[in-house]
N, C-alpha and C positions, 0 to 999 in steps of 0.2 A: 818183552820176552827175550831176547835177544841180546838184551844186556845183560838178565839174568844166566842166561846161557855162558855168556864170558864172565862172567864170574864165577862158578861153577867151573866151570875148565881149568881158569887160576885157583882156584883152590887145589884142584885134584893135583894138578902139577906140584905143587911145594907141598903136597902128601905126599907125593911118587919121590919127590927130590928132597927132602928134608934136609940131608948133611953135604950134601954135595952140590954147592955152590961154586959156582965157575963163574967166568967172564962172559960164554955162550948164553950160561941160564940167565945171569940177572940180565942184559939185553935183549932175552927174551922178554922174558918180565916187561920191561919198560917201555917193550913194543907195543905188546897186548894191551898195556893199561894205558898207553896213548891210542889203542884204534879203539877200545871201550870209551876212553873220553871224545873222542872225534864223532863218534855216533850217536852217543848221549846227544853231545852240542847240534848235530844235526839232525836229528829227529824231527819231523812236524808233529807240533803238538796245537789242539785250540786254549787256545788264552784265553777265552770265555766263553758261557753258555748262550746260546739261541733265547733269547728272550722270546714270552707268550706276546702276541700281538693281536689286539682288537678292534677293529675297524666296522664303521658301520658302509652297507652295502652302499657302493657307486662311489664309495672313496677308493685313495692309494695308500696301502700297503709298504712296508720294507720287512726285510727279516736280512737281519747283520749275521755273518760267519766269520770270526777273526779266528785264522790258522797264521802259527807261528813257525818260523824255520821249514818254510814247506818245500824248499830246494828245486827239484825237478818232478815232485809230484804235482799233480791234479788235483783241482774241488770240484765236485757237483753236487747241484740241488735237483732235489725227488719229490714228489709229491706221493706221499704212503698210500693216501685215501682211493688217489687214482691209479698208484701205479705206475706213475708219466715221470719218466726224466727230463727234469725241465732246461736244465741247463748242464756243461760240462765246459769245467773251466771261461772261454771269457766267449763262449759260444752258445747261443739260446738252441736245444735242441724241438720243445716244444711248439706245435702249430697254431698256439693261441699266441696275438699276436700282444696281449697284455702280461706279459711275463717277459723281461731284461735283467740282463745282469752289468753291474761296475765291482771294478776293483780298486779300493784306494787304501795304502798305507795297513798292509795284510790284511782285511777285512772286504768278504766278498759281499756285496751289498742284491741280495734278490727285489728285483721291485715287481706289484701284483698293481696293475694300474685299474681304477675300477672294476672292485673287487665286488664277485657276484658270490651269493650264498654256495655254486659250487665250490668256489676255492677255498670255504670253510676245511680246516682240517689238521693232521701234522706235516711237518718239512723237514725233511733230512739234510745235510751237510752231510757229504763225505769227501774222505783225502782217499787218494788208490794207492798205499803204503798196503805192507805183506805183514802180518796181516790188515785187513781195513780199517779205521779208524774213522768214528761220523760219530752225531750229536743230531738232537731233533728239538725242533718248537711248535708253537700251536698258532695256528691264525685261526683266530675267531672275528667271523662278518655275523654281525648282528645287521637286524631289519627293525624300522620304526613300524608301530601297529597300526594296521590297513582296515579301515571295516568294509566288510564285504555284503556291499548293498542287496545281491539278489539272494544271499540268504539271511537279510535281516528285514525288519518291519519297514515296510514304504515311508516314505516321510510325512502322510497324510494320513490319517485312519478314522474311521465311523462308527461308533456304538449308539444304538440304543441305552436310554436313562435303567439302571438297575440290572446292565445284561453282564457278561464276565466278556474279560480280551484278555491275553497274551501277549505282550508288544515283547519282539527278540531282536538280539541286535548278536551278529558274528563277525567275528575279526582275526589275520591273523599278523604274524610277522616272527622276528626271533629276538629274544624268549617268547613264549606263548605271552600273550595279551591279559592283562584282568580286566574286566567289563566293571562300569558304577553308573547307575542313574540317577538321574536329580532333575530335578522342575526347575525352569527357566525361571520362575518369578520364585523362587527361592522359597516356597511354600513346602509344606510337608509330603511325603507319600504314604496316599491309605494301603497298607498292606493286609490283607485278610479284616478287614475295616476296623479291628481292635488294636492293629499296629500301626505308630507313623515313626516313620526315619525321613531325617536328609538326604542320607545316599541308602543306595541300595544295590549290593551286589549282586552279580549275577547274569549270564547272558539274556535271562527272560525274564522280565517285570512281569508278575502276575496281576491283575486288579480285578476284584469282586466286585459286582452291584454299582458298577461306576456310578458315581453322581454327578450334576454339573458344576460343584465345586471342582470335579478334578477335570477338568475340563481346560487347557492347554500345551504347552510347550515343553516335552521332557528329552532331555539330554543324553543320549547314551555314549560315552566317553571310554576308551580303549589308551591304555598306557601298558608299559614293560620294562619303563626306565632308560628308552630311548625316544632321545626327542627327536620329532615331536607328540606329543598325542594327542589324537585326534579324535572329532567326537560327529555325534550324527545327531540333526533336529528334528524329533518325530513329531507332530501335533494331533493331540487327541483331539476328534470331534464328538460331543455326547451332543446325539439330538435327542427334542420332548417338545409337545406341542406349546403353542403359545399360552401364557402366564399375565393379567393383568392385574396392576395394584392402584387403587385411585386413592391417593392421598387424603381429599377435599370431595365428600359427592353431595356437599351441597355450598352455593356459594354467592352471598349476595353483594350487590352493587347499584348506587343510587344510576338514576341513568342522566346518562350526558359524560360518564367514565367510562377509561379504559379496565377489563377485566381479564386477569390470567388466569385459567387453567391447566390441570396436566398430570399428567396419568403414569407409570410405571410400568413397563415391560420385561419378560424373560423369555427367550424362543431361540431354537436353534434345529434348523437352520434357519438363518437371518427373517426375520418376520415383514412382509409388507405390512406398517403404520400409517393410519390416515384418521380424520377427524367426519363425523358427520354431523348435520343438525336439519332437520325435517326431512329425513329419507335423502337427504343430497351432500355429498361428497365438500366438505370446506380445502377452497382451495387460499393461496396466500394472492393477498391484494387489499387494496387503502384498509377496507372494514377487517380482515382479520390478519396474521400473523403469527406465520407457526416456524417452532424450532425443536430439533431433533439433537441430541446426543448419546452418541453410544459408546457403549465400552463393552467389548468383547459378547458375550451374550444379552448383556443387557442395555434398554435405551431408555430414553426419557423425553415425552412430547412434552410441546409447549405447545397453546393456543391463548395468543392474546383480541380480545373483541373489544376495538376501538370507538368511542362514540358509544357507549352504549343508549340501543332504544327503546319501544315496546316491542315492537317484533322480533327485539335480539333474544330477550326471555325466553328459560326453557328449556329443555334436556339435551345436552350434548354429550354424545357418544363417541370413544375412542376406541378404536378396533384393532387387533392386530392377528395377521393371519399369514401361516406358513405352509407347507406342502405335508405337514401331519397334522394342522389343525386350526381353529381359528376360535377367538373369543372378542369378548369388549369390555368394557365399563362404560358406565353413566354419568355425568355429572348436571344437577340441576343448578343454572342460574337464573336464580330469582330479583325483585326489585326489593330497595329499602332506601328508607326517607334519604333526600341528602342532608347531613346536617347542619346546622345554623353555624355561621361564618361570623367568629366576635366583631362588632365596629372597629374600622382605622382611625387609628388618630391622624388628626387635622392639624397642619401646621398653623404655629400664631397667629401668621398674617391672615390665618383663613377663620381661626377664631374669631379677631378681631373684627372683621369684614362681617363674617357669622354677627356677629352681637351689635353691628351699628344698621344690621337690616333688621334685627327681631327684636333692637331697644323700642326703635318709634312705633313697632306694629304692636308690642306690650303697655305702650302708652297710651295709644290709643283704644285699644281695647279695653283697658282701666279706662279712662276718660269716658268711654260709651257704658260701661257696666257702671260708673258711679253716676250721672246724667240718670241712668233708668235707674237705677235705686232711688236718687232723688225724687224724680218726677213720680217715681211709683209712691213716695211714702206723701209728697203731697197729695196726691189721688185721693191716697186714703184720708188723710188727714180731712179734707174737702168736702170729700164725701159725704164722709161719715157730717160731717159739721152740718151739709147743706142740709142733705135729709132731714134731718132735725131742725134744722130753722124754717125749712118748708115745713114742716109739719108745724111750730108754731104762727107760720105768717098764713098758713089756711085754718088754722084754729082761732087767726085772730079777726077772720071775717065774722066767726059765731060769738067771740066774746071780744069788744074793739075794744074798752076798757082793760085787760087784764092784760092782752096783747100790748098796748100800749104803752104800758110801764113796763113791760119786758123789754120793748123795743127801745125804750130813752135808757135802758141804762147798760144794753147792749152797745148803744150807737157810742163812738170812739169824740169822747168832749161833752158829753152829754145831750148832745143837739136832739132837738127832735125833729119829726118830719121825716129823716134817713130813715128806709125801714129796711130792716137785715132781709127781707124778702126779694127784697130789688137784688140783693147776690145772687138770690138761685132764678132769676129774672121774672119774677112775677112782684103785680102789686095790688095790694087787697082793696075794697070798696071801701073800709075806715081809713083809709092811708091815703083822703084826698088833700087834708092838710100838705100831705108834703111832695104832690105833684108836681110842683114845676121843678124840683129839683131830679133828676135819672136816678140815683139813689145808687151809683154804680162807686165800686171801689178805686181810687186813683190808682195808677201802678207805680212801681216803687214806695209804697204808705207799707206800712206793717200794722198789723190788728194784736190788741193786746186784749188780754182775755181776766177781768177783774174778777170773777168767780169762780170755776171752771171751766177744763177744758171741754171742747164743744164734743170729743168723743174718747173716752180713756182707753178702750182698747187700741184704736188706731196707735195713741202716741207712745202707748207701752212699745209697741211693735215697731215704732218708730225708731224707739230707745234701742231694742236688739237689734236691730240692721246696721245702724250707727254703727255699735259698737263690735257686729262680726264684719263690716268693710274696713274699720279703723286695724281691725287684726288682719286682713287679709292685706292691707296697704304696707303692712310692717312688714310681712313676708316677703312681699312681695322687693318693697327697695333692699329686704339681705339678700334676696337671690341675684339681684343687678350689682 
């Protein structure tokens, strides 16, 4: 303003003075337009704008003021928001003890040392020139987002299977927070039970009809774009009475084995499991064996019965019971055959060994079964002969003549006197001609038979014995 003013006054002058130029006037002249340029050059002016500044809360702050040609003038910083002169020139006037000033190389440097959300605001620079001359910037303290436990959902919660809940989660900081929920095991959320999302917006998850699918760990998660953000673990609990599933409820086992069983459960809250069998409680020891695994609502018994015996047969019962309810299942273990085990094979050496004990006891037992066949078909053979030649040598006490040319042409050389009677040991009243001799047959002689045989069925029978031991002998050396 003030330079415009001396300009203006040189103008009006060489209006007033057009033709009348002296030696007074133009060293006027050259006065004025060297104390107009002396002014110009010394003026304070700022060489640059206040930059906006952003810091997050419990950091430090700067805000630069560079004044140029500031002479014998002053700077001070203001605080608009508050009202507070914070500094004037290289002296802090304010009573907080986080506001300093430096000065280096024209540039007056304000520091905000752990900067609290009050000192969010604008900052003025001024010079104390006639008139004022100042310039403002912005510090903005942002805050990372905080959840605020007591008006959000506990970190634990309870429903009943089928009831509705609310879980809320509140936070705040600066900018305002956005809320997102999500399930810990990365699973869906039922929303009004027709919708499922990943996330879900919002400070308050709704859930209808909970089931015990939804049943775990959801996230609720606050961000603003300043880090960090932070998130809170709610865990939903749905309880329902106990749920049992029996895989197998019938299950058999030869006895002298070991036999598993084992049952399925769902309960919540956490269900007491145990095994019974005849009204009494199975505990773990040599005869049984029991294992438990669980996952989250759900578990899974085992019971294994060692040895099994007749008293192990029978219904066993697996129970599970909580503080809203209790159930069981059954399972019957029955007996069944054990089954046949194919034969081991025997090493060589023990074949060998095997076949030189059960060669000679095959030999011999041949040797005794052909021995009795023999002596059996002589029997017959004998027999039958004798029979009949007694009945001729008692036939031939009633006719001695007819018997007697039977007898000489029986007897072996034709001899007479030998009567074939004397074989079946008897000797007739005609038969005293050949008394002094015993009439008995020598041993080792053979009898040859000039007419027929003394009995045809016998030697038929003879013939097929022969000849089914001659085929059972042939077998017999292919099997050895």
């Amino acid at each position: 303003m003030f330079i415009i003013t001396v300009i203006k006054l040189l103008l009006i002058a060489l209006n007033i003075f057009p033709s009348r130029f002296t030696n007074r006037r133009i060293m006027f002249l050259i006065y004025m337009t060297n104390l107009v340029t002396h002014v110009m050059m010394d003026e304070p002016r700022f060489a640059q704008p206040i930059p906006n500044v952003t810091v997050a809360v419990g950091r430090d702050a700067n805000l630069p003021c560079v004044v140029e040609h500031l002479g014998g003038y002053k700077v001070a910083w203001i605080h608009i928001d508050r009202q507070m002169i914070l500094t004037i020139h290289r002296h802090v006037i304010s009573r907080i003890p986080r506001y300093s000033i430096t000065y280096t190389d024209n540039t007056w440097l304000l520091h905000v040392n752990q900067a609290h959300q009050d000192d969010r605001g604008y900052y003025m620079c001024q010079v104390n020139t006639n008139p004022m001359i100042s310039q403002v910037g912005y510090l903005q303290v942002v805050v990372p987002p905080n959840i605020l436990d007591i008006e959000s959902t506990p970190s634990s919660v309870a429903v009943r299977e089928n009831q509705n809940i609310n879980m809320t989660c509140r936070a705040d900081g600066f900018p305002t927070p956005k809320i997102i929920w999500r399930r810990e095991d990365g699973e869906e959320i039922a929303v009004e039970k027709k919708k499922k999302v990943l996330v879900y917006d919002g400070d308050v998850l709704p859930l209808t009809k909970v089931s015990r699918n939804e049943m775990g760990a959801y996230l609720c998660i606050a961000t603003n774009g300043v880090p960090p953000s932070v998130s809170k673990r709610i865990i939903l609990d749905v309880e329902f009475s106990p749920m049992i599933w029996v895989p197998n409820q019938l299950v058999g086992a030869p006895a002298g084995t070991d036999v598993t069983i084992d049952c399925h459960t769902e309960a919540h809250p956490k269900a007491i499991i145990y095994w019974v069998y005849n009204s009494v409680m199975v505990l773990p020891s040599k005869k049984y064996k029991t294992d438990y695994t669980e996952n989250s609502y759900r578990a899974h018994m085992k019971l294994t019965i060692r040895n099994l015996q007749y008293g192990d047969f029978g219904n066993y019962r697996c129970i599970s019971k909580n503080s809203l309810g209790e159930t069981e299942g059954s399972i019957r273990v029955y007996e069944i055959p054990l089954p046949s085990t194919p034969s081991k094979q025997v090493t060589h050496t023990t074949v060998e060994s095997r076949e030189s004990n059960i060669i000679p006891s095959l030999r011999n037992d041949t040797t005794k079964s052909l021995q009795t066949d023999v002596y059996g078909m002589k029997n017959d053979l004998f027999t039958g002969s004798g029979s009949s030649l007694a009945g001729s040598g008692s036939s031939s006490a009633a006719s001695s003549s007819s018997s007697s040319s039977m007898q000489t042409s029986l007897l072996p050389g034709g001899a007479t006197g030998n009567s074939l009677s004397a074989l079946s040991g008897g000797g007739g009243a005609g038969g005293g001609a050949g008394a002094g001799g015993k009439g008995s047959l020598a041993i080792g002689k053979s009898m040859f038979y000039t007419e027929r045989p003394p009995n045809s069925n016998a030697a038929a029978g003879l013939l097929h014995r022969l000849s089914c031991l001659s085929a059972g002998l042939i077998l017999l050396l292919a099997t050895l």
